[in-house]
C-alpha positions as CSV (number, residue, x, y, z in Angstrom):
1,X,-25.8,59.1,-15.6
2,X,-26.8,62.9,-15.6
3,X,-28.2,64.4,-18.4
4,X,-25.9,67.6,-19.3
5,X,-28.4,70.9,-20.3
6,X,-26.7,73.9,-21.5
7,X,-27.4,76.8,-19.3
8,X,-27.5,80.7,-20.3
9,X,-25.7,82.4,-16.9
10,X,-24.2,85.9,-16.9
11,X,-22.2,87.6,-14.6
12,X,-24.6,86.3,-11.7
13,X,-23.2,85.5,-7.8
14,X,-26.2,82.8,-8.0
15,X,-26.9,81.1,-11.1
16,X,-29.2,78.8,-12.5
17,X,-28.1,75.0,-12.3
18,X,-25.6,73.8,-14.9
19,X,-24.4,70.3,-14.0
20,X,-21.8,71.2,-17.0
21,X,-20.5,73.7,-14.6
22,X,-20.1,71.1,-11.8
23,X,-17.6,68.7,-13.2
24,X,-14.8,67.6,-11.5
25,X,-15.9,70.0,-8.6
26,X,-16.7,69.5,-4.5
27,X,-20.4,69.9,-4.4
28,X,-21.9,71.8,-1.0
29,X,-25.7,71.4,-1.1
30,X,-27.3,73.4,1.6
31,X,-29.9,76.1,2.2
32,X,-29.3,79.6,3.5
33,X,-31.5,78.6,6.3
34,X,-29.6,75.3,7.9
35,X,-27.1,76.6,10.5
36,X,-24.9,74.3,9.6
37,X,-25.3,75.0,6.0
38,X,-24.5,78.6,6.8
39,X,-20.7,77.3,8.1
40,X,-20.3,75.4,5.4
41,X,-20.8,78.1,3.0
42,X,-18.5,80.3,5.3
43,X,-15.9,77.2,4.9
44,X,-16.0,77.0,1.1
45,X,-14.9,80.9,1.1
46,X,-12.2,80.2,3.4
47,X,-11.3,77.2,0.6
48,X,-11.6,80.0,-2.0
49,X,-9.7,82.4,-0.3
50,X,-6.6,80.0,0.5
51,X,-6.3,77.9,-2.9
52,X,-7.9,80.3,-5.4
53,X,-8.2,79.0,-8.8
54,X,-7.0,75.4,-7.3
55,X,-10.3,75.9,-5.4
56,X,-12.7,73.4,-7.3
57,X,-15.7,73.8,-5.5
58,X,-19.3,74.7,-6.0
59,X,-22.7,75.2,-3.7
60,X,-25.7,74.4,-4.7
61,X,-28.8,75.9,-3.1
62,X,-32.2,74.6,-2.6
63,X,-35.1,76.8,-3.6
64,X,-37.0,77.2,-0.2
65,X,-36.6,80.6,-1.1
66,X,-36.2,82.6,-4.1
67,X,-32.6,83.1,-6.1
68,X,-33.1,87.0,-5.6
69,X,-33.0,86.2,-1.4
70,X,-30.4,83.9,-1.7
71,X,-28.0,86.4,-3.9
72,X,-28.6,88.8,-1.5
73,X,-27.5,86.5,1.0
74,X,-24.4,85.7,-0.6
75,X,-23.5,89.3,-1.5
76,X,-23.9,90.3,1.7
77,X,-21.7,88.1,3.1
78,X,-19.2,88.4,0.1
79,X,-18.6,85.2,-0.8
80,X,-17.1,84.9,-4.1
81,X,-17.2,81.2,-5.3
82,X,-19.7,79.6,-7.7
83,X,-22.9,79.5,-6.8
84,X,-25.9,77.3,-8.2
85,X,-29.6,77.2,-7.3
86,X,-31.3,74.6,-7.7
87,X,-34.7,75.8,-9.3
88,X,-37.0,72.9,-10.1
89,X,-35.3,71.0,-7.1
90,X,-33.6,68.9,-10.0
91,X,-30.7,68.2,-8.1
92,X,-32.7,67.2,-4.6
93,X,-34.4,64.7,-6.6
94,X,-31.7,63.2,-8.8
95,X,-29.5,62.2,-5.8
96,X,-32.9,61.4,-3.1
97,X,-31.5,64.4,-0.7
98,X,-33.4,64.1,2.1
99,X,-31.9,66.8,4.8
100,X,-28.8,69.3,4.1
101,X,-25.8,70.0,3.7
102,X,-24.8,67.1,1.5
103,X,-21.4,66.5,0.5
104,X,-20.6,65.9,-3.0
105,X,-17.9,64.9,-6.1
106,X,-18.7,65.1,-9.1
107,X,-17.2,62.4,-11.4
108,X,-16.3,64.7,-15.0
109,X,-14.9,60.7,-16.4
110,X,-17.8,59.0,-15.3
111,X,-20.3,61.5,-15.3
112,X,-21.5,60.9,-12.0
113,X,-21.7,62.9,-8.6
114,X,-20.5,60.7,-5.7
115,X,-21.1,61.5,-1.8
116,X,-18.5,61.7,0.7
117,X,-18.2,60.6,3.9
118,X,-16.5,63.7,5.3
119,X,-18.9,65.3,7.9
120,X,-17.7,69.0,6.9
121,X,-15.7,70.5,4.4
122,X,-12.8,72.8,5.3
123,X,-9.6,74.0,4.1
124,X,-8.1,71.1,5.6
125,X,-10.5,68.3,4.3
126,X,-10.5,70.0,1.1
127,X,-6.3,69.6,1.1
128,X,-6.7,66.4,2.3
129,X,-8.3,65.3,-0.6
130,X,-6.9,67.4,-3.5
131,X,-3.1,67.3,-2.1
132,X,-1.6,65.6,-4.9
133,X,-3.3,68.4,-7.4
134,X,-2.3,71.2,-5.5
135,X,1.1,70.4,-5.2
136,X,1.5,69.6,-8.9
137,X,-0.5,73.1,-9.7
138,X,1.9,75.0,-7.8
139,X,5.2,73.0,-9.4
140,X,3.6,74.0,-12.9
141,X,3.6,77.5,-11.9
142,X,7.0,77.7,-10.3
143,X,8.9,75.4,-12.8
144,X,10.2,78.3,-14.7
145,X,10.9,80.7,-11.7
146,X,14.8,81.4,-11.6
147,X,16.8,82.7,-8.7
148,X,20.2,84.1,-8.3
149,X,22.5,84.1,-5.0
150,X,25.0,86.2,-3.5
151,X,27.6,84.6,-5.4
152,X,25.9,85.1,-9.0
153,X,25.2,81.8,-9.2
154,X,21.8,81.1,-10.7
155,X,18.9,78.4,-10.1
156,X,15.8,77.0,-10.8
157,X,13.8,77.4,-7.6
158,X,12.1,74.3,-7.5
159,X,15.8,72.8,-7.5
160,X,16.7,74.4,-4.4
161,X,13.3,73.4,-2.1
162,X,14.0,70.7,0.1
163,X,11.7,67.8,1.7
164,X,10.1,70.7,4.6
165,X,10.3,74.1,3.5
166,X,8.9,77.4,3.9
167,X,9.2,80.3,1.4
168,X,8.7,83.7,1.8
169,X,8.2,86.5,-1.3
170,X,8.7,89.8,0.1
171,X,11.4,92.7,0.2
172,X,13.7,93.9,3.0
173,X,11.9,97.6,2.3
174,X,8.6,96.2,3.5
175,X,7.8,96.6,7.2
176,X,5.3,93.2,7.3
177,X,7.8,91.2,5.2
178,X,10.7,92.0,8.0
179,X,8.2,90.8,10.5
180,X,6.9,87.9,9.1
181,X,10.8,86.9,7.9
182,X,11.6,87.1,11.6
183,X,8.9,85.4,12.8
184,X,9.2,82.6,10.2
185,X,13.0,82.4,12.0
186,X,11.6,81.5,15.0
187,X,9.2,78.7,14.3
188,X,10.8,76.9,11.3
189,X,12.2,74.7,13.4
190,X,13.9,71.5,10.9
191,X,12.3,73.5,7.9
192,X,14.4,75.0,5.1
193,X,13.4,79.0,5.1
194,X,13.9,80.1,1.9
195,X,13.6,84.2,1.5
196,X,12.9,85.1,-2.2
197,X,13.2,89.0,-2.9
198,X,10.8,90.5,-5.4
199,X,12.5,92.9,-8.0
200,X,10.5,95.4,-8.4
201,X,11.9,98.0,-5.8
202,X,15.1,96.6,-5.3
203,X,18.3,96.4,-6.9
204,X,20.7,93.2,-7.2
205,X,23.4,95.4,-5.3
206,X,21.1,95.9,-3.4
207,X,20.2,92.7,-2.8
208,X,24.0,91.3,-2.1
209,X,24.1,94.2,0.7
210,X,21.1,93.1,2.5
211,X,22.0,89.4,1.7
212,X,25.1,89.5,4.1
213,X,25.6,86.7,6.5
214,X,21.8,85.6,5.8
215,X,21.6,81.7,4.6
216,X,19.2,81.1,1.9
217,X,18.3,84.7,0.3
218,X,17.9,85.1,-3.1
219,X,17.0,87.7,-5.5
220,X,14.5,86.8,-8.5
221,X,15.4,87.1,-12.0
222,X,11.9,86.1,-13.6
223,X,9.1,87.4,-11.3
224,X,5.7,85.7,-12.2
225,X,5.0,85.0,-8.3
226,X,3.0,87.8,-8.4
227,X,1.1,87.5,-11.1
228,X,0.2,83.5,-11.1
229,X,-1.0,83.8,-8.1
230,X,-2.5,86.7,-8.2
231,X,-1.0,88.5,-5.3
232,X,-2.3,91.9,-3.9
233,X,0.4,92.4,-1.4
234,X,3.6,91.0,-0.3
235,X,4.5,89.4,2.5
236,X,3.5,86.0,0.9
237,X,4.1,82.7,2.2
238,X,4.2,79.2,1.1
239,X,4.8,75.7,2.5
240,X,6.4,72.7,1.3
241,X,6.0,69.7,3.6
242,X,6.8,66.6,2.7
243,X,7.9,67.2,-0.6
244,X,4.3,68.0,-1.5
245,X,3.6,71.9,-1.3
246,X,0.4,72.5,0.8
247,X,-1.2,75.9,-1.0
248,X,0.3,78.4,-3.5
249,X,1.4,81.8,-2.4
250,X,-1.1,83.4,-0.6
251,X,-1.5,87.1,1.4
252,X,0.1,86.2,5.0
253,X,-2.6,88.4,6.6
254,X,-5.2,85.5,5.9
255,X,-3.4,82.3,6.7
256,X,-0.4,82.5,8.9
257,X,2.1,79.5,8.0
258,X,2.4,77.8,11.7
């Protein structure tokens, strides 16, 4: 069982080590000097930058150097995910951690940290194990979203995602989401494409112009795409395969949907 200590952090990129802040979180422990430490860290901001606030993960550092060199490190490399050091090698001890990285879970209902098998941890190991919570994250945030077609008929957009489908959030007066909407026509193969237009710029009669003789367009009434997911840019794409979705809306510049 670990002993919980309350720790004072600010606004730090590397902060002292608060096992309160590790809860229910992937656990990368590492040094800034391991090589393959150094791609795992690289991997966790890929995980960060794909899922977000979905991203539940954590590194912890050890101390064979001080937290000033190993902020700078992180800074400069501008990674943005929590950050941990582990000052009094608490950590190293508690768990008999012999040689990094080590890959953690920690338990929040049992109040212990578990180690994984999984040799590295990427975007995809990191799916593979958190599947089931993504795609019920992204349902929670889409459950109110309503759509309405060419025909003025009106829908809850979850009710009109199939099995295998890909959904775009753009607008036809964007240059990158015309691209990306005829480049998602290419490789959808047996997927449902599903083209939602944002509001903001365009008009419903606008919309039913564009909308012509194009299956599966339709203009939102309720936009909070943007905002939940806290989207810079538009085009964004999502996925939906096997009736689980596989990330929330995220900018198309970073992970291309294949």
């Amino acid at each position: 069982m670990i002993e919980n200590k309350v720790v004072e952090n600010g606004n730090k990129i590397v902060n002292d080590l608060d096992y309160n802040k590790l809860k229910n979180k992937y656990i990368v422990y590492g040094s800034i000097y391991c090589h393959v430490c150094v791609s795992e860290f690289k991997h966790m901001q890929e995980i960060k930058n794909k899922y977000k606030d979905m991203a539940n993960i954590v590194s912890v550092i050890y101390p064979n150097e001080t937290k000033e060199k190993i902020e700078e490190y992180f800074k400069k490399n501008g990674y943005n995910y929590e950050v941990y050091y582990d000052n009094n090698r608490d950590m190293a001890n508690y768990m008999g951690i012999k040689y990094v990285p080590m890959i953690y879970k920690y338990d929040g209902e049992k109040n212990n940290i578990v180690e994984l098998d999984d040799e590295y941890f990427t975007t995809k190991t990191f799916y593979n194990h958190e599947k089931l919570n993504i795609d019920k994250a992204v349902r929670e945030k889409l459950q109110d979203i309503k759509v309405k077609d060419d025909k003025e008929k009106e829908y809850r957009l979850l009710d009109i995602v199939s099995r295998n489908t890909l959904i775009i959030y753009g607008a036809p007066w964007c240059s990158d989401c015309v691209k990306e909407y005829e480049r998602l026509k290419k490789i959808k193969g047996n997927r449902k494409l599903i083209y939602l237009i944002q509001p903001t710029k365009y008009t419903y009669e606008e919309y039913l112009n564009y909308s012509k003789g194009k299956p599966n367009v339709y203009y939102i009434l309720n936009d909070e795409i943007k905002s939940r997911f806290s989207l810079k840019w538009i085009p964004s794409v999502l996925e939906v395969k096997d009736n689980l979705f596989t990330n929330g809306f995220i900018g198309n510049d970073e992970f291309k949907v294949k």
